[in-house]
C-alpha positions as CSV (number, residue, x, y, z in Angstrom):
1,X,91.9,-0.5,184.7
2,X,92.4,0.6,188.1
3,X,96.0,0.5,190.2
4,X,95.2,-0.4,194.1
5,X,94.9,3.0,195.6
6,X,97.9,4.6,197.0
7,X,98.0,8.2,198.4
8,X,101.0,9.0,197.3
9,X,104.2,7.2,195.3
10,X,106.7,6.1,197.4
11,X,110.1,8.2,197.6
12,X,112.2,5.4,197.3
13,X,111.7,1.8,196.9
14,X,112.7,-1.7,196.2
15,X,111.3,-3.7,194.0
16,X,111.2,-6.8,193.6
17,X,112.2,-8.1,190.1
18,X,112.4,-11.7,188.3
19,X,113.3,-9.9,184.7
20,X,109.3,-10.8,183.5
21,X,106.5,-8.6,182.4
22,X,105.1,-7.7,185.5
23,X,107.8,-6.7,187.7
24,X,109.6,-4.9,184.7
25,X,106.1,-2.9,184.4
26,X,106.4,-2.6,188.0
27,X,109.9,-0.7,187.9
28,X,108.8,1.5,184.8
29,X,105.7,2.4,186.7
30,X,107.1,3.7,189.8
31,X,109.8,5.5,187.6
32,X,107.2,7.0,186.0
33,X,105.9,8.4,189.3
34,X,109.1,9.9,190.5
35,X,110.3,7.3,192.8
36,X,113.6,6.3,192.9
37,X,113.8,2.6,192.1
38,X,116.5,-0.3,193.5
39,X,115.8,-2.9,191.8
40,X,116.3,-6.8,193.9
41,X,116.3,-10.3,192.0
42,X,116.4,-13.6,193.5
43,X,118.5,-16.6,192.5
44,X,116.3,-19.3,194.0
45,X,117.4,-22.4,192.1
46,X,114.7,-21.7,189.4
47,X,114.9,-24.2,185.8
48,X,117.1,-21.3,184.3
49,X,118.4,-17.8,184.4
50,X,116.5,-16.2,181.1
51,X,114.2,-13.9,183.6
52,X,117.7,-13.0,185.6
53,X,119.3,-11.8,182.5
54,X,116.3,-10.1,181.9
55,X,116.6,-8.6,184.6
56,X,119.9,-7.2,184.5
57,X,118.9,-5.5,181.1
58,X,116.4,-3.8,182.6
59,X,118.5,-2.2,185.7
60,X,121.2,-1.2,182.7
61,X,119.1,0.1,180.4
62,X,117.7,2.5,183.1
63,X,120.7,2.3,185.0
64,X,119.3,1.4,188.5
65,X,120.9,0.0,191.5
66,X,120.2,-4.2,191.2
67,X,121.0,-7.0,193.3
68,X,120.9,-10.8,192.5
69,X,120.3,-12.2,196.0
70,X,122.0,-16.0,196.4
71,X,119.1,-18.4,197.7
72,X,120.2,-21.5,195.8
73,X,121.0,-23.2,199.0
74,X,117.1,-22.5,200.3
75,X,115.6,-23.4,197.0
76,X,117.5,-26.7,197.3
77,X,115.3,-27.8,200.3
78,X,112.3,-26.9,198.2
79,X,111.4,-29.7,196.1
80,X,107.9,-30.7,195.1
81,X,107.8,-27.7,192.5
82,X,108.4,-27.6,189.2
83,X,110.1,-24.2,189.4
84,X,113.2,-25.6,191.0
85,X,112.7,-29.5,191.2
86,X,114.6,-30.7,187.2
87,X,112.8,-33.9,187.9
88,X,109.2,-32.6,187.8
89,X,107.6,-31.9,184.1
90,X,106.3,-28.4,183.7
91,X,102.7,-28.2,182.9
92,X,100.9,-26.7,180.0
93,X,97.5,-24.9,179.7
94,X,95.9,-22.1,181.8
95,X,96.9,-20.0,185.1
96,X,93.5,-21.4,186.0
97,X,93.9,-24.8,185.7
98,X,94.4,-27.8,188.8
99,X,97.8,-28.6,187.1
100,X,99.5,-25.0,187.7
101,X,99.9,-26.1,191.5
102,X,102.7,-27.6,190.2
103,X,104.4,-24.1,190.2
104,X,104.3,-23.2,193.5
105,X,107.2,-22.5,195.3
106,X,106.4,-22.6,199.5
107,X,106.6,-19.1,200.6
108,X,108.4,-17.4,197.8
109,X,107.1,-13.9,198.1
110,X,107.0,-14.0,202.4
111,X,111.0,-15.0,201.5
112,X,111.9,-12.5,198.8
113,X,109.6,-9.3,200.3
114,X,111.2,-10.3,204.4
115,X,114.9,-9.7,202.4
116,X,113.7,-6.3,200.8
117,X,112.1,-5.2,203.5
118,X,115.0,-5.6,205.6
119,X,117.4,-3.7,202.4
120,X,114.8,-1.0,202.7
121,X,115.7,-0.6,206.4
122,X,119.3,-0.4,205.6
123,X,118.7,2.1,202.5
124,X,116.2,4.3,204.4
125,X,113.9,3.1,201.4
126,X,109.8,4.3,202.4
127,X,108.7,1.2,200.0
128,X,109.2,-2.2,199.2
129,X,107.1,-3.5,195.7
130,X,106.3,-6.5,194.0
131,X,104.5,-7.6,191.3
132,X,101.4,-9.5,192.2
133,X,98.3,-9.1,190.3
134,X,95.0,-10.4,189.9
135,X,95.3,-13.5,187.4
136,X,97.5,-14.8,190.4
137,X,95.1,-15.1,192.9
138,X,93.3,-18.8,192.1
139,X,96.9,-20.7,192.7
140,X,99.2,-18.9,194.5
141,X,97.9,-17.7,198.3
142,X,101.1,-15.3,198.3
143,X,99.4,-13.2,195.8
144,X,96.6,-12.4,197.3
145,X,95.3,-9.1,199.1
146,X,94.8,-10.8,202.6
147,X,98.6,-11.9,202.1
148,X,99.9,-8.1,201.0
149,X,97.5,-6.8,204.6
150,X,99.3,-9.9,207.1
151,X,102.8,-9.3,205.4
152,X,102.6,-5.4,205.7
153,X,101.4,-5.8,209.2
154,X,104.5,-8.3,210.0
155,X,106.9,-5.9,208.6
156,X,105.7,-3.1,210.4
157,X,105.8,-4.7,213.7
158,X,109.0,-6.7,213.5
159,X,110.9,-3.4,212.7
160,X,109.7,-0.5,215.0
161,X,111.1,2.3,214.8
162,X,113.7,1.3,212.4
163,X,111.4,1.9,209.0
164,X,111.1,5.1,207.3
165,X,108.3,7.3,207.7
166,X,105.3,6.0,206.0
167,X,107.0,2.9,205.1
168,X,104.5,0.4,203.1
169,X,104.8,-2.8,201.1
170,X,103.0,-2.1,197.4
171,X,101.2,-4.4,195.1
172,X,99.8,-1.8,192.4
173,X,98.9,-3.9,190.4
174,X,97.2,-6.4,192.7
175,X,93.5,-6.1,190.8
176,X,94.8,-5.6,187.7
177,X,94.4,-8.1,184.5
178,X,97.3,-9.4,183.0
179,X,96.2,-7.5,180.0
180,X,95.8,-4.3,182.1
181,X,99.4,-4.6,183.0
182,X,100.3,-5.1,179.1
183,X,98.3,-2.0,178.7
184,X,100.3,-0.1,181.3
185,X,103.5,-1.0,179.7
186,X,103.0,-0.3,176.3
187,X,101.7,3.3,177.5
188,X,105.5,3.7,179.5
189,X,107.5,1.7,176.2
190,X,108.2,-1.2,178.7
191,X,111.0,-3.6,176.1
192,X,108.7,-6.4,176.5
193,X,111.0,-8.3,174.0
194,X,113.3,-8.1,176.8
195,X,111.3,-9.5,179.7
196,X,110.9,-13.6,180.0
197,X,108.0,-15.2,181.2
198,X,108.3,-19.0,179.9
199,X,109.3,-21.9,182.8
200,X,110.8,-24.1,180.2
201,X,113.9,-21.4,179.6
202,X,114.9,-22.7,176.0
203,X,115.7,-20.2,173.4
204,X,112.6,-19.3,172.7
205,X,109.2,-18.7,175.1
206,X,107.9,-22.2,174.5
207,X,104.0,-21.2,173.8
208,X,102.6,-23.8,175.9
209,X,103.3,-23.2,179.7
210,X,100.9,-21.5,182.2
211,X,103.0,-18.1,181.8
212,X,103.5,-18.3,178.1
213,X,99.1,-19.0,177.7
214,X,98.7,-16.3,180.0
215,X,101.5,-13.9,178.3
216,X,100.0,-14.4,175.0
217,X,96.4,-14.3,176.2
218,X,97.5,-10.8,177.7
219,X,98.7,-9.4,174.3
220,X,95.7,-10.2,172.3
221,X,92.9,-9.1,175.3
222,X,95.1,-5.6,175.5
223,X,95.1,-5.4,171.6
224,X,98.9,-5.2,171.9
225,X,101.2,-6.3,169.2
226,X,103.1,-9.2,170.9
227,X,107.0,-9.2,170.3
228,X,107.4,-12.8,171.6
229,X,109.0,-15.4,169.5
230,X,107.3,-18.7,170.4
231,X,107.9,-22.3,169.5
232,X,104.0,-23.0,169.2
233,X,101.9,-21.7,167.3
């Protein structure tokens, strides 16, 4: 398991959080480092709020700064995706898998990463984070390392002088398994009872969605015991 090098941890950053594993092992990890964490959510107009209430657990439990960002008005133009369109079925079966397209949102992370970068501005922050790791890379283009590279570059140049010293955008976890990231958390006690991962939002993680496969997948490759309560077997 290796992190995508860094020379140093940030001093302060903001990370981008949806209340599931990764980001939540994203906050831990940079806490772990020393860095002092504001945590920023986004209300797109996603199926539910499970991962937003997640969310909010995490920034009390640690007691960290958190915003809930309002997008539902942007989201609304957004159809075609499963994530925020009620009238499209959410598919089953692997990350890997032709039907996951489904789940794409059109420039989610170029959206959410353009707002923190321009709260890191305001908060003299020398980091913005997100979650992105390497199971993401077959279906969603915003998740890749050519992405992070453009996006870092764009952030740089549209605001000068105006970023901290140093200032980057972080994906640590950007070549890391899904089980590698279940690994990391379990070595920093990440509640992963208390992060969401299902699309489907019912009371329980369904078991058969893309993120539920992949979260499960995760537990058993990292030999992990898995607190999820799922529908399926």
């Amino acid at each position: 398991m290796t992190l995508s090098p860094e020379s140093r941890p940030p001093a302060a950053a903001v990370v981008i959080i949806s209340g599931g594993l990764d980001s939540t092992t994203l906050v831990y990890h940079l806490r772990a480092q020393g860095s002092d964490v504001r945590m920023l959510s986004f209300d797109y107009g996603q199926r539910h709020g499970r991962e937003l209430n997640c969310a909010r657990q995490v920034a009390q439990d640690l007691q960290l700064c958190h915003h809930v960002v309002d997008l539902r008005a942007v989201g609304a133009l957004l159809g075609g995706s499963a994530l925020t369109d009620p009238g499209m079925a959410v598919p089953d079966g692997h990350y890997t898998d032709e039907s996951m397209r489904a789940t794409v949102v059109p420039n989610r992370n170029a959206l959410m990463l353009d707002i923190a970068v321009a709260v890191a501005v305001t908060a003299g922050s020398d980091a913005v984070a997100f979650g992105a790791h390497g199971g993401d890379h077959m279906i969603y283009p915003d998740c890749r390392p050519e992405f992070v590279d453009a996006f870092t570059a764009s952030a740089l140049l549209a605001n000068g002088g105006f970023l901290a010293a140093g200032f980057r955008v972080l994906a640590p976890f950007l070549h890391l398994t899904k089980a590698d990231i279940v690994r990391l958390g379990s070595r920093y006690g990440v509640p992963f009872e208390r992060t969401w991962s299902c699309y489907r939002g019912g009371a329980r993680h369904c078991g058969r969605c893309g993120t539920c496969t992949e979260r499960r997948e995760a537990f058993q490759l990292a030999q992990v015991p898995d607190p999820t309560a799922y529908e399926a077997a």
